[in-house]
C-alpha positions in Angstrom: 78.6 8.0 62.6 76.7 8.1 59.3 74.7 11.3 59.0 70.2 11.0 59.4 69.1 11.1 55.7 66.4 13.7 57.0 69.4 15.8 58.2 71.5 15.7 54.7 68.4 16.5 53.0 68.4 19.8 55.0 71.4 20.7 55.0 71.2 20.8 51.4 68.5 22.4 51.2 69.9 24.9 53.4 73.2 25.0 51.2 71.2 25.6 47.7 69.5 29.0 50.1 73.2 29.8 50.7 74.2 29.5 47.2 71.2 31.0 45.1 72.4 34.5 47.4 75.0 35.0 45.3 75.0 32.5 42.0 70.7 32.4 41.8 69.0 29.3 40.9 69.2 29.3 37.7 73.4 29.3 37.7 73.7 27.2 40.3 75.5 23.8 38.9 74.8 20.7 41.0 78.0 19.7 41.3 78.9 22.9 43.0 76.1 22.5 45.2 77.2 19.0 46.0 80.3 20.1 46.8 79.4 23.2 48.9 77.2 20.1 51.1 79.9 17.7 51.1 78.1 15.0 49.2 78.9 13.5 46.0 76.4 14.2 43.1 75.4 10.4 43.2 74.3 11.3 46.9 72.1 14.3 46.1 70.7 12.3 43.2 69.7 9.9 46.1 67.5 13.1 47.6 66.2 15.1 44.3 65.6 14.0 40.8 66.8 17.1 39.4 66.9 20.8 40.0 63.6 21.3 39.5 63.0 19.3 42.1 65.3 20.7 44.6 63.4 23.9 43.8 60.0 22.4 43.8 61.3 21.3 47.6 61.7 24.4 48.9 58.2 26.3 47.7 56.9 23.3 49.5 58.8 24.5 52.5 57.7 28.0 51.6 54.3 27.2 51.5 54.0 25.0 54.8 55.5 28.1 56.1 52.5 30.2 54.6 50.1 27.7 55.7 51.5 28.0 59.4 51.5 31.5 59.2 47.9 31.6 58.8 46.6 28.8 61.1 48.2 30.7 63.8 46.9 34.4 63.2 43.8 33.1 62.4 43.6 31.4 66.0 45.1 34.7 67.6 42.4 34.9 70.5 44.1 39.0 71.1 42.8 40.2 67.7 38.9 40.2 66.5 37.8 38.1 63.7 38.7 41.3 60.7 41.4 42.1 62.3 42.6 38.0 62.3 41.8 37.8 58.4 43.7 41.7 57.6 46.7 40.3 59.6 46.8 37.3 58.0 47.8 39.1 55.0 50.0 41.1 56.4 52.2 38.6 57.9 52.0 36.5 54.7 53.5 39.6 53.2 56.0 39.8 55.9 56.7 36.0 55.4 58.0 36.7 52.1 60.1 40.2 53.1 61.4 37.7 55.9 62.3 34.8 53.2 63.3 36.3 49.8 65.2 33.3 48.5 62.0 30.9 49.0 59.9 33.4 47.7 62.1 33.4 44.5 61.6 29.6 44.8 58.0 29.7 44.9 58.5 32.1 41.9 60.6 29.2 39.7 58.5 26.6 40.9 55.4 28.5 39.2 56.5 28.3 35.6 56.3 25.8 33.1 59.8 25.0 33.1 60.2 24.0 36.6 57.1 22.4 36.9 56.7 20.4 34.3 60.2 18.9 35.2 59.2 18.1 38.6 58.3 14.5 40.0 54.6 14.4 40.5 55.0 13.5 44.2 56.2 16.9 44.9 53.9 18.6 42.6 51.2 16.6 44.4 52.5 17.8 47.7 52.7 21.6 46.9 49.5 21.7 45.3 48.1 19.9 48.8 49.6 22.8 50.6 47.8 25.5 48.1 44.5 24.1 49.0 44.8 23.9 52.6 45.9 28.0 52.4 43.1 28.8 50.1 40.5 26.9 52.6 42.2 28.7 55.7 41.9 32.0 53.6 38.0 31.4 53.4 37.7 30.0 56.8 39.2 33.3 58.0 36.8 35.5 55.7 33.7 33.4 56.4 34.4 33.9 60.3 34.9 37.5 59.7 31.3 37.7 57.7 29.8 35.6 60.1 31.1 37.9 63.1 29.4 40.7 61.6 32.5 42.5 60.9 31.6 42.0 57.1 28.3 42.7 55.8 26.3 39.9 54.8 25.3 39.1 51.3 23.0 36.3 50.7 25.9 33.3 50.2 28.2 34.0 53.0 30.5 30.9 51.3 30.5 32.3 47.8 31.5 35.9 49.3 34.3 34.4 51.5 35.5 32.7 48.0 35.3 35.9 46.6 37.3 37.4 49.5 39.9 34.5 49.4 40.4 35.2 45.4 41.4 39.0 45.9 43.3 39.0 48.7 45.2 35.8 47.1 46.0 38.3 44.5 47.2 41.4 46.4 49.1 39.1 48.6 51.3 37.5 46.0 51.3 41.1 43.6 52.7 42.9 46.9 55.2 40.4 47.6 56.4 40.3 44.1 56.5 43.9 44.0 58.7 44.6 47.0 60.9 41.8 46.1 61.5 43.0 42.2 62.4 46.4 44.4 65.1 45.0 46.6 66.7 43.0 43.6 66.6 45.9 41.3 67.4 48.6 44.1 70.9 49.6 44.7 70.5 49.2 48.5 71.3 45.4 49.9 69.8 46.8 52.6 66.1 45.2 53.1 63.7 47.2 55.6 61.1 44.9 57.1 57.9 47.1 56.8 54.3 47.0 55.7 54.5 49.8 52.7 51.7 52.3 52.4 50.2 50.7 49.4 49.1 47.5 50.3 47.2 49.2 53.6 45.8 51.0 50.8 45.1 48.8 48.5 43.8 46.4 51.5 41.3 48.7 53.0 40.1 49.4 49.6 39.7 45.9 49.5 38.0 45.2 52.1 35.7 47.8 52.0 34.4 46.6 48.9 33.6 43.3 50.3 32.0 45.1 53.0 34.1 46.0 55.8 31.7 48.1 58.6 35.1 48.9 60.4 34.2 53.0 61.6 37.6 53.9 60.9 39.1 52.0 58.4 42.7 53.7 58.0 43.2 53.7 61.7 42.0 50.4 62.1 44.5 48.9 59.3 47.5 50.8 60.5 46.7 49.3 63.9 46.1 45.5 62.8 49.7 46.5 60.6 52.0 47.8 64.0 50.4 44.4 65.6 51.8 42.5 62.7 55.5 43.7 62.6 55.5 43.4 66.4 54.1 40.0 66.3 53.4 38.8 63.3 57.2 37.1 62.1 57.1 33.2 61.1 59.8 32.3 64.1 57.6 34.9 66.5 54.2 33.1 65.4 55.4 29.6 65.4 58.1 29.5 67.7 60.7 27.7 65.5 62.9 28.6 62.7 61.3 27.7 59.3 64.3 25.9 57.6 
């Protein structure tokens, strides 16, 4: 029985994950990828026009994953409208403790090298993706404001912008952080935790965009332990991402 082209396109996928472990991206050869998959190299020309591409294909995983992440906390009836938009970050920074090879893919996929040799249906596809997270990011922050858990300036739309825009920035600089860490470290040993200085650097955040919580640090640590006890992609969504 000939194998679902949806299913081979998977499985490599999944077998380039496997590989970039120990050879990384940039090493790996495509006709040792082709035959780690069991597929000829005309066959995975049949799926991706290049490397780039095949990298390009799994940030777009990466950030469906992201987008799914957050259309589910944000929805979490158990947890108050700050505390939806504060876990949303913290389980997009779990996502990527959780997924270190697609976060290195989302890495590649960002510089000029990668991109510009990717097909422009893909590119098209990932930068899709980016805009529905940036408009779930506001969504969250505008509900927040609008809850009165934020104080309210005069545009409540320009201030969840504004909110979108710096917690974009911590989310991605944490992440990076704590995976430059792990690769650098001596330790292959990763600890899935939310470190002290993005609750830190979160509350500070916040408060500057006018958070009223009455006790910020308790209220952060709180929203955190929620996060790491319910806050994984396969917890959240129910499935396995890839």
């Amino acid at each position: 029985m000939r194998e679902d082209t949806s299913k081979r396109h998977i499985r490599i996928l999944k077998k380039t994950l496997e590989l970039s472990v120990s050879k990384g991206f940039l090493s790996l050869k495509i006709s040792d990828l082709a035959k780690a998959s069991d597929i000829s190299i005309g066959t995975f020309y049949s799926h991706f026009k290049n490397k780039e591409d095949l990298i390009l294909s799994l940030a777009k995983i990466s950030w469906e994953g992201r987008l799914e992440v957050f259309t589910t906390i944000f929805s979490d009836n158990e947890l108050e409208e700050d505390s939806r938009y504060i876990g949303g970050i913290f389980c997009d920074y779990l996502f990527s403790l959780d997924h270190p090879g697609l976060f290195e893919a989302e890495q590649l996929a960002a510089t000029s090298a990668v991109w510009n040799a990717g097909s422009s249906g893909i590119k098209s596809e990932i930068l899709n993706v980016h805009r529905k997270i940036k408009d779930q990011v506001s969504a969250g922050a505008l509900e927040a404001i609008q809850s009165g858990e934020f104080k309210s300036k005069n545009d409540s739309k320009n201030q969840a912008h504004l909110m979108d825009t710096g917690v974009w920035s911590l989310m991605m600089g944490s992440s990076y952080v704590t995976y430059a860490e792990n690769i650098m470290g001596e330790s292959n040993k990763r600890q899935i935790t939310i470190p002290e200085f993005l609750k830190k650097n979160l509350k500070a955040l916040c408060l500057g965009y006018g958070w009223l919580s009455k006790n910020p640090t308790s209220d952060i640590e709180k929203i955190a332990n929620y996060c790491l006890k319910n806050g994984r992609y396969n917890q959240l969504t129910g499935k396995n991402l890839i």
